[in-house]
Backbone as CSV, one residue per row, in Angstrom:
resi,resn,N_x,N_y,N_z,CA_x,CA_y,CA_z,C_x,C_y,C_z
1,UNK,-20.132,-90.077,-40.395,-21.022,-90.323,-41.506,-20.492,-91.500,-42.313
2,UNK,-21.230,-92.536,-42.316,-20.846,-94.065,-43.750,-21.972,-93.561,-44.547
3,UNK,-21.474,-93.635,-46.116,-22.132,-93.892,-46.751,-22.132,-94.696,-47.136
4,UNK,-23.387,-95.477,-48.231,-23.322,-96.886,-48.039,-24.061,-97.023,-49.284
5,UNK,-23.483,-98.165,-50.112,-23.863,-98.599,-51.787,-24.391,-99.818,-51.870
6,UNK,-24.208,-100.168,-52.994,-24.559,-101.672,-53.333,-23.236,-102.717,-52.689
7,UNK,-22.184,-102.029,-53.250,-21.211,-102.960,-53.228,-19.786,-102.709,-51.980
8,UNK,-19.934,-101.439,-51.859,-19.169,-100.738,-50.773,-19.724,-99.550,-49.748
9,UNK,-18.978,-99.787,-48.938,-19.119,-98.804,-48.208,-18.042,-97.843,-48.011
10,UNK,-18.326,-96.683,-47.801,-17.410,-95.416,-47.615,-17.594,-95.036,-45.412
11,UNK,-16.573,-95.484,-45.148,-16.644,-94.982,-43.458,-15.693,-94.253,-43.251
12,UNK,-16.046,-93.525,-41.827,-14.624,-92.196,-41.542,-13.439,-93.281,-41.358
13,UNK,-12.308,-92.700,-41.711,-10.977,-93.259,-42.102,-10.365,-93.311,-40.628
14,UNK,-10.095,-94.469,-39.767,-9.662,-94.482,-38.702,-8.585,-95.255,-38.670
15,UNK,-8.005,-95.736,-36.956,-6.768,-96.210,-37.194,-7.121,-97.645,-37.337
16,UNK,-8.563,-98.108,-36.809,-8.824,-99.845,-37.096,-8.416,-100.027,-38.809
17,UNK,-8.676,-99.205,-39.537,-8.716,-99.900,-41.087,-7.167,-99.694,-41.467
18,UNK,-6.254,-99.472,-40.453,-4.810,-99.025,-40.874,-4.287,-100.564,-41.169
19,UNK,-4.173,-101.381,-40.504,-3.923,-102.990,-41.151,-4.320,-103.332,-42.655
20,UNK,-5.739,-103.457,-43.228,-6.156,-103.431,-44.594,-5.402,-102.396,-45.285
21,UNK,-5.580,-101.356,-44.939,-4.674,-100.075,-45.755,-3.539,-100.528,-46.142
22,UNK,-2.809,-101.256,-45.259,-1.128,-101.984,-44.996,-1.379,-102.485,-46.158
23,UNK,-2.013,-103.870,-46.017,-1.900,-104.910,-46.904,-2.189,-104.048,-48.591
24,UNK,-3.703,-103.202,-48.822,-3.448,-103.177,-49.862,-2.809,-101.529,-50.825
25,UNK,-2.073,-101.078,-49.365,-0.947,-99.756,-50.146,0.426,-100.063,-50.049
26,UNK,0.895,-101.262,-50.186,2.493,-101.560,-50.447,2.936,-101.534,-51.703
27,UNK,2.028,-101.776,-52.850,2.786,-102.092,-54.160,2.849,-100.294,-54.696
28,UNK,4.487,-100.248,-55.153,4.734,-98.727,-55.242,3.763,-97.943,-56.311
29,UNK,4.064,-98.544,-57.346,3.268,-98.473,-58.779,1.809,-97.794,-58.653
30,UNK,1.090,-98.021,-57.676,0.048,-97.941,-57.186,0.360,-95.774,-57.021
31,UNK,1.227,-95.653,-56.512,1.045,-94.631,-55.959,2.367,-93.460,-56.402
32,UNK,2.747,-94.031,-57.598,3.636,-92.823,-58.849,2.989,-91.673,-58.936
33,UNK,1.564,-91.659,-59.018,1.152,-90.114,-59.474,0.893,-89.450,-57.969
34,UNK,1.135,-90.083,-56.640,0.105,-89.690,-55.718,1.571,-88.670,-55.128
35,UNK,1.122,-87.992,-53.904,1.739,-86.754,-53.433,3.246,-87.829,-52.588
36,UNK,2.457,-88.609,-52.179,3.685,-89.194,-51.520,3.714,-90.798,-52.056
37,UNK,4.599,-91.638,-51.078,4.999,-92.886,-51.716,4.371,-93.908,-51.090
38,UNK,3.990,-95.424,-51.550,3.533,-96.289,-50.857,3.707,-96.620,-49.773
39,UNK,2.484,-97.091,-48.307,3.055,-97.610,-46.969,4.276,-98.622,-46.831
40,UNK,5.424,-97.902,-46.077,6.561,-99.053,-46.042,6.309,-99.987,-44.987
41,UNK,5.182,-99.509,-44.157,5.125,-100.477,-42.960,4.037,-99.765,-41.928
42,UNK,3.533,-100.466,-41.055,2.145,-100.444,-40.179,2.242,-99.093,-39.723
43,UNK,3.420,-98.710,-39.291,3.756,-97.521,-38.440,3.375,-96.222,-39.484
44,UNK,3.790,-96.659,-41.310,3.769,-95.472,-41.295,2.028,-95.177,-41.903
45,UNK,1.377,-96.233,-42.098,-0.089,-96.291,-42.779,-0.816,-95.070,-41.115
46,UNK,-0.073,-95.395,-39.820,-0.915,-94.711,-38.737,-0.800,-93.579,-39.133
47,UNK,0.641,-93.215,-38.893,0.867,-91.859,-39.300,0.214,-91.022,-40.577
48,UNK,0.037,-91.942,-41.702,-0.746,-91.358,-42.656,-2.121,-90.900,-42.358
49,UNK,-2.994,-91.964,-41.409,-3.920,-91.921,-40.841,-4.130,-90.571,-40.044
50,UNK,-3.393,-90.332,-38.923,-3.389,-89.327,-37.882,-3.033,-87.900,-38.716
51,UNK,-2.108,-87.872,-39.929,-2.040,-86.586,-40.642,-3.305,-86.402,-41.698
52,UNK,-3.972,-86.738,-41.840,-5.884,-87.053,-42.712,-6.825,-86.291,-41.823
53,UNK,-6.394,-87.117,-40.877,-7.165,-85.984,-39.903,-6.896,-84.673,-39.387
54,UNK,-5.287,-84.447,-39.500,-4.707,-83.199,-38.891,-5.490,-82.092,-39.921
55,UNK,-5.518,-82.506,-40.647,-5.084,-81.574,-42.318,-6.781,-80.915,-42.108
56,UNK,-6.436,-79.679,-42.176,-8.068,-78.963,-42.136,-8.185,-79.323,-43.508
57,UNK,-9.548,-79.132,-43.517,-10.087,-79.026,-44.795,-10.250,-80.547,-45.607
58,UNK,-10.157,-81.759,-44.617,-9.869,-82.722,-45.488,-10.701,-83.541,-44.732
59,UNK,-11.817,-84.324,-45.344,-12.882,-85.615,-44.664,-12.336,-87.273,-45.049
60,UNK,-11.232,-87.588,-44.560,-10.836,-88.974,-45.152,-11.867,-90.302,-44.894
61,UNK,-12.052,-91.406,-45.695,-12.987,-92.066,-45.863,-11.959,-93.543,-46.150
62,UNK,-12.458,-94.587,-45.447,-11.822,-96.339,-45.897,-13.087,-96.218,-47.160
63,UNK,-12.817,-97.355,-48.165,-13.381,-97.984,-48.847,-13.554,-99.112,-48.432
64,UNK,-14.540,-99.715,-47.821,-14.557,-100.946,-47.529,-15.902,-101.326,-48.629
65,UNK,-15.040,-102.916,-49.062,-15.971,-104.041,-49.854,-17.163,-104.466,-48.340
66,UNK,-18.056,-104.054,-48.936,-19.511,-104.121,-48.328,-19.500,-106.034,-47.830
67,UNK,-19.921,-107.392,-48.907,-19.812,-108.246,-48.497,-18.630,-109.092,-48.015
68,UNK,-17.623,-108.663,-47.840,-16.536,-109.425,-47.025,-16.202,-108.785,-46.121
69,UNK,-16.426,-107.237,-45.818,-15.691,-106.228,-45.025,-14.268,-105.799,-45.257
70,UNK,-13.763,-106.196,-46.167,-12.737,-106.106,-46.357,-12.154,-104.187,-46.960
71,UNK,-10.753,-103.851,-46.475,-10.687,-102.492,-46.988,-10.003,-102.344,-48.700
72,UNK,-10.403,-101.924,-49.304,-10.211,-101.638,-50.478,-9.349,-100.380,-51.027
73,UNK,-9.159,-99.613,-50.220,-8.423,-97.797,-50.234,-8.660,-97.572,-49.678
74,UNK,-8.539,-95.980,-50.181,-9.303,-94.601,-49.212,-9.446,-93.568,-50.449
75,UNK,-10.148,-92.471,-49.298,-10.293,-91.281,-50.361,-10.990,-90.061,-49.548
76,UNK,-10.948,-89.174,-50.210,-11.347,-88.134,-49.420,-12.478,-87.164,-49.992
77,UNK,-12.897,-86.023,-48.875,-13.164,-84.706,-49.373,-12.157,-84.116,-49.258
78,UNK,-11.926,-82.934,-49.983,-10.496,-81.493,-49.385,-11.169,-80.126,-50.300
79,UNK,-10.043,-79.560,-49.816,-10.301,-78.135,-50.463,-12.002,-77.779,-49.857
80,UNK,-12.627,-77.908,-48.932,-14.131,-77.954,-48.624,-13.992,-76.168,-48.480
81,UNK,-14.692,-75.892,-49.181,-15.549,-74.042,-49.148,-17.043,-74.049,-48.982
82,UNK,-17.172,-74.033,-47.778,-18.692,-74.032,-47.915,-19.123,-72.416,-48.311
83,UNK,-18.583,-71.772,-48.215,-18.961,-69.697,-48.835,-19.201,-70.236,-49.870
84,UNK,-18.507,-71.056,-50.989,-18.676,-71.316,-51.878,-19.191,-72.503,-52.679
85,UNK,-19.428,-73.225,-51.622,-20.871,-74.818,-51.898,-19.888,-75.381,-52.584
86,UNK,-18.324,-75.771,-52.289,-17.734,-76.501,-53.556,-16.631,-77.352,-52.441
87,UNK,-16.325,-78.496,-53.131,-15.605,-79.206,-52.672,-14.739,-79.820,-53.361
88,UNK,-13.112,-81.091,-53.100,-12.642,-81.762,-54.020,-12.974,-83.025,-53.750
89,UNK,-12.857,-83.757,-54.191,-12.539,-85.261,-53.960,-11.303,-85.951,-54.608
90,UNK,-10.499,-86.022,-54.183,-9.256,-86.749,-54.177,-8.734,-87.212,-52.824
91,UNK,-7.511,-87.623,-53.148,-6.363,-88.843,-52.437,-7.170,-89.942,-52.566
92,UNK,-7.362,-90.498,-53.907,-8.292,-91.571,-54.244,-7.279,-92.801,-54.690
93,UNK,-7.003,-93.708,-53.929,-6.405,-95.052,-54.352,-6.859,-96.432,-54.131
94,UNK,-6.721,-97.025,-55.050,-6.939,-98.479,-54.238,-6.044,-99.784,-54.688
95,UNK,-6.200,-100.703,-53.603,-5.158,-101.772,-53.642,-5.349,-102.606,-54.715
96,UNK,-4.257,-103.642,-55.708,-4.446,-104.091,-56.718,-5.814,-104.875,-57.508
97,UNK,-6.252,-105.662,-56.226,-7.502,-106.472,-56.087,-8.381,-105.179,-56.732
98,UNK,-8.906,-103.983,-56.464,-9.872,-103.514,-56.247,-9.713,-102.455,-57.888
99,UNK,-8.784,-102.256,-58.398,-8.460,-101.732,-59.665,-9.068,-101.802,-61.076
100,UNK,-9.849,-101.546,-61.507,-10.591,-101.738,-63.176,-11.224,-102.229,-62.596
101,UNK,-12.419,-102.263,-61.395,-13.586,-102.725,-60.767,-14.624,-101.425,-60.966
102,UNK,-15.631,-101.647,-60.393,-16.708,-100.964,-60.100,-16.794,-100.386,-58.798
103,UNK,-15.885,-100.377,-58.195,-15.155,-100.259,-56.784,-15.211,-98.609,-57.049
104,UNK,-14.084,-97.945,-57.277,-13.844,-96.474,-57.534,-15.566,-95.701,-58.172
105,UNK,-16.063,-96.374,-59.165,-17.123,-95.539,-59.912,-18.239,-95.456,-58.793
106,UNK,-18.433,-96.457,-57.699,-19.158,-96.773,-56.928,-18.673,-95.449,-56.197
107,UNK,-17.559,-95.605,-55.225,-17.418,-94.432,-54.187,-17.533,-93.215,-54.851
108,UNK,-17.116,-92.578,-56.426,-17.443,-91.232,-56.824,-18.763,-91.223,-56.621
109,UNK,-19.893,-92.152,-56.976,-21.089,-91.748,-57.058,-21.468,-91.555,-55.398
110,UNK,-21.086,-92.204,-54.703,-21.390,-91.713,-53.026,-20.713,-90.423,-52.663
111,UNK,-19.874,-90.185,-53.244,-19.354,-88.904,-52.849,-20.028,-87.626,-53.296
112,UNK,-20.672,-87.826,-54.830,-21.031,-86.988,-55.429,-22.236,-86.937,-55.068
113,UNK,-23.327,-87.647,-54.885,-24.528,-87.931,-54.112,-24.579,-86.870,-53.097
114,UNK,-23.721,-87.043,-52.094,-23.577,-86.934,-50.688,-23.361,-85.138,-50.883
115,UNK,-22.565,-85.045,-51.892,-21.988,-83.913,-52.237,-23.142,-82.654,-52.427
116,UNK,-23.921,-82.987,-53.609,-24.609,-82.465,-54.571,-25.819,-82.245,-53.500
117,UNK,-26.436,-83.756,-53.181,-27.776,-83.915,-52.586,-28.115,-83.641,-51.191
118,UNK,-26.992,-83.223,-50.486,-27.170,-83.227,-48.992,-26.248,-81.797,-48.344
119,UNK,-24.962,-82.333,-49.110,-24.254,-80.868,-48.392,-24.746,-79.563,-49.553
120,UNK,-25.265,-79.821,-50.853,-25.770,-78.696,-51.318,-24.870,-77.949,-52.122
121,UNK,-23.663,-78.854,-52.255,-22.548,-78.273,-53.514,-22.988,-77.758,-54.697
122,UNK,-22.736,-76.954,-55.616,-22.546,-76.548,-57.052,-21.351,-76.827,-57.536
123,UNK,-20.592,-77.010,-57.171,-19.370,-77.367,-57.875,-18.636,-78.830,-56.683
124,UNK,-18.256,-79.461,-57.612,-17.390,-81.204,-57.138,-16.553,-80.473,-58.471
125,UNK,-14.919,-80.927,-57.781,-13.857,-80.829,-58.645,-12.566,-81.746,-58.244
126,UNK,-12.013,-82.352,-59.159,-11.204,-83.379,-59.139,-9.428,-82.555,-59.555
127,UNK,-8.163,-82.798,-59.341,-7.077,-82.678,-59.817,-6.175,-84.002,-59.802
128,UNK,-5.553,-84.461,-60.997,-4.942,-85.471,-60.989,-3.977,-84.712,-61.596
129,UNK,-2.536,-85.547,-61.406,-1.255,-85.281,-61.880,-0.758,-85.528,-63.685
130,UNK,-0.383,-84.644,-64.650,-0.634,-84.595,-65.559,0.022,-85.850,-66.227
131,UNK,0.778,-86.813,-66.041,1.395,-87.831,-66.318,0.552,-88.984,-65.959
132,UNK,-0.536,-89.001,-65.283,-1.796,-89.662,-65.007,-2.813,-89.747,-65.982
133,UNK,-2.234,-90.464,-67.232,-3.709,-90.309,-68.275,-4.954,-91.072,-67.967
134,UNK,-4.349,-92.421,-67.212,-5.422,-93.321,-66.658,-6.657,-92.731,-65.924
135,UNK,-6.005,-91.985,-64.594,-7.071,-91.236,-63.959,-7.975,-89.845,-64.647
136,UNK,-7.081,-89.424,-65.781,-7.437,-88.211,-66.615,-8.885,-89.037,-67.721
137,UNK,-8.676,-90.183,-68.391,-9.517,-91.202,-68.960,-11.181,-91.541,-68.155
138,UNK,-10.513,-91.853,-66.970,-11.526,-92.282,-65.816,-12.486,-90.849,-65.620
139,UNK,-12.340,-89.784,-65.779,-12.282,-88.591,-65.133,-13.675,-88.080,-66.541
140,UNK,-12.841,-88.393,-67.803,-13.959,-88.087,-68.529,-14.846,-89.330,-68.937
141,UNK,-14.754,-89.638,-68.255,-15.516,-90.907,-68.852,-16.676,-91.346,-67.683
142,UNK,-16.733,-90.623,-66.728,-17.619,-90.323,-65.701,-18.687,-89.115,-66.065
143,UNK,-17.633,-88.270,-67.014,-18.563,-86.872,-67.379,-18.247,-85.895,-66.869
144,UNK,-17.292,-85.518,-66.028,-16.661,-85.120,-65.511,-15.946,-84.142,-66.716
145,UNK,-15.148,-82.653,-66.541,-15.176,-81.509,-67.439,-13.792,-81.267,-67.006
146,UNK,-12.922,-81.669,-68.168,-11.355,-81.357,-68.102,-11.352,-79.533,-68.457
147,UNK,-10.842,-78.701,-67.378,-10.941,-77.161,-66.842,-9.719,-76.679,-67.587
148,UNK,-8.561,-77.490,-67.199,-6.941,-76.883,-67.507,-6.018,-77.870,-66.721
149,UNK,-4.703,-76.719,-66.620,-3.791,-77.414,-65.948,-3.131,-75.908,-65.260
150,UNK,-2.394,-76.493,-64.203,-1.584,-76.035,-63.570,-0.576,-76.500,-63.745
151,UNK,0.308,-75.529,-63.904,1.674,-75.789,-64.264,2.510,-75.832,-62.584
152,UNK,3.702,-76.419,-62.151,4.381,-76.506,-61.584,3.470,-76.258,-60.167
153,UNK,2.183,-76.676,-60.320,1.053,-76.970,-59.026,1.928,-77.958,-57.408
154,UNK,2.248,-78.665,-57.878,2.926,-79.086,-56.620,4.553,-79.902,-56.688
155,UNK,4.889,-79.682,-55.389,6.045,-80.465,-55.423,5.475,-82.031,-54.727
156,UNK,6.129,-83.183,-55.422,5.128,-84.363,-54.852,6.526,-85.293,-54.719
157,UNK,6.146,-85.917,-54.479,7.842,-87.466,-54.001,8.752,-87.346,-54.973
158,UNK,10.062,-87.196,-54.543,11.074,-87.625,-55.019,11.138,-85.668,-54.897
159,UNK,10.142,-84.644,-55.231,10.854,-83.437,-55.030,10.397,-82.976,-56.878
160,UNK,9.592,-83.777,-57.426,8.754,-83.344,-58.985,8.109,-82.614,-58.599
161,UNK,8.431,-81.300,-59.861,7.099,-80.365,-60.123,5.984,-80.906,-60.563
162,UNK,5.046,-81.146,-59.948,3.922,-82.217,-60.940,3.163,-80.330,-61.311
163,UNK,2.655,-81.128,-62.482,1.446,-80.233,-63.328,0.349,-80.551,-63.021
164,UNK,-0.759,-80.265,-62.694,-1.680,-80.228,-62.091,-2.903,-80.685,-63.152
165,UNK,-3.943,-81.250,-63.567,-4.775,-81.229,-64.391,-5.920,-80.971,-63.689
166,UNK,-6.957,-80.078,-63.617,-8.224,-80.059,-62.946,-9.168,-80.560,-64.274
167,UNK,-10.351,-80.716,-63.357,-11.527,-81.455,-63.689,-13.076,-81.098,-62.777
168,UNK,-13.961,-80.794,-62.737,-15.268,-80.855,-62.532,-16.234,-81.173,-63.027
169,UNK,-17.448,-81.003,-61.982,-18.986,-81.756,-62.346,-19.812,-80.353,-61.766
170,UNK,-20.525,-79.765,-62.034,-21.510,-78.659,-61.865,-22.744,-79.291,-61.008
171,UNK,-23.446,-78.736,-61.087,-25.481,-78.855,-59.889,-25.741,-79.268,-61.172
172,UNK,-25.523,-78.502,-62.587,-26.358,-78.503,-63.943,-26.062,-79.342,-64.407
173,UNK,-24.366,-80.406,-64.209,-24.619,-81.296,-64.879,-24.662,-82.864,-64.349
174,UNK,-24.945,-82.502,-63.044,-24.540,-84.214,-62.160,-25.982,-84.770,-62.586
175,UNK,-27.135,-84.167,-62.706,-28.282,-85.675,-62.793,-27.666,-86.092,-64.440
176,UNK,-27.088,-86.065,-65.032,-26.511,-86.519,-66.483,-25.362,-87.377,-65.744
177,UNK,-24.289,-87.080,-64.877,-22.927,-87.755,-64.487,-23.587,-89.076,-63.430
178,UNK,-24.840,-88.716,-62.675,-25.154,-89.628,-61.154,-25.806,-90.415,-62.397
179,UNK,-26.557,-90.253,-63.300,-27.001,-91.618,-64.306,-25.829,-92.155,-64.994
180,UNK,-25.091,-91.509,-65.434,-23.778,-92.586,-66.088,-23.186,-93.170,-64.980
181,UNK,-22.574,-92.756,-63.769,-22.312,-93.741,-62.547,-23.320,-94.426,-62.463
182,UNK,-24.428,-94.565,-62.420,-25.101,-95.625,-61.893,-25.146,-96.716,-62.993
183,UNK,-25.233,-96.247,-64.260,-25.278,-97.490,-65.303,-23.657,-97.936,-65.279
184,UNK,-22.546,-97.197,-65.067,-21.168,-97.748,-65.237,-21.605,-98.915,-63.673
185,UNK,-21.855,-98.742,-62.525,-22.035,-99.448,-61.515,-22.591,-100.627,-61.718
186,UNK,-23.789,-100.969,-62.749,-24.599,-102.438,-63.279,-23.778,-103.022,-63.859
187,UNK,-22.722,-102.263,-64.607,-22.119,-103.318,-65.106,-20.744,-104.336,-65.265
């Protein structure tokens, strides 16, 4: 399945887009809040690749910039319950170029689209790491509904208890969140 925007496209995450991935997941900074640490090299972007797919429960996706083709991140579905019509969307990053763009607001709204309008979700829910105010900012500012936190939720690089912050979007409230993505997207 690609989904497909104005400005990007979302395709299944394979090993062709592992080169772009290279180039734009080296800078570390990029990836402080994420579970693990930036690609040190080609070999290990595959391996990241081939464990995306291992991982039940998880739909990984390239971000590719629509007019150059170029790859921009990745990102996913996880946590998928269909008993329960709910899904996550995270392992959401992208390379420096693609950062404070319209890039990220673009792929939530394909995800959430895709989410809401087709697979038939009631619940889309997000978790970012509590030292992550940036993504916590981004999160409400989509419309998106800060839930809580989890305390000592995971162990992530270096061997940190990260705290967990959750976040969701409801059936009741995405035609309010899919119109603020689309006006954050014009502009």
């Amino acid at each position: 399945m690609v989904l497909v925007g104005e400005g990007i496209r979302l395709e299944p995450l394979s090993q062709e887009h592992a080169q772009g991935l290279y180039s734009r997941g080296r800078f570390e900074p990029d990836w402080a809040y994420m579970p693990r640490a930036c690609f040190v090299d080609a070999a290990d972007v595959r391996h990241w690749i081939d464990e995306a797919h291992a991982t039940p429960g998880h739909v990984a996706f390239a971000i590719v910039e629509s007019a150059r083709g170029r790859v921009a991140g990745s990102t996913r579905y996880l946590n998928i319950r269909p008993a329960h019509r709910s899904l996550e969307i995270g392992w959401t990053w992208l390379g420096q170029d693609y950062q404070r763009t319209a890039v990220n607001t673009e792929a939530k709204l394909l995800l959430m689209t895709h989410a809401f309008e087709r697979l038939g979700c009631i619940r889309v829910e997000f978790k970012t790491d509590a030292r992550n105010a940036r993504s916590q900012q981004a999160l409400e500012r989509i419309g998106a509904r800060r839930e809580g936190v989890l305390r000592n939720h995971m162990i992530v690089q270096g061997g940190y208890r990260r705290d967990s912050v959750f976040f969701s979007v409801t059936e009741e409230e995405w035609p309010e969140v899919k119109q603020r993505l689309r006006d954050m997207c014009r502009r």
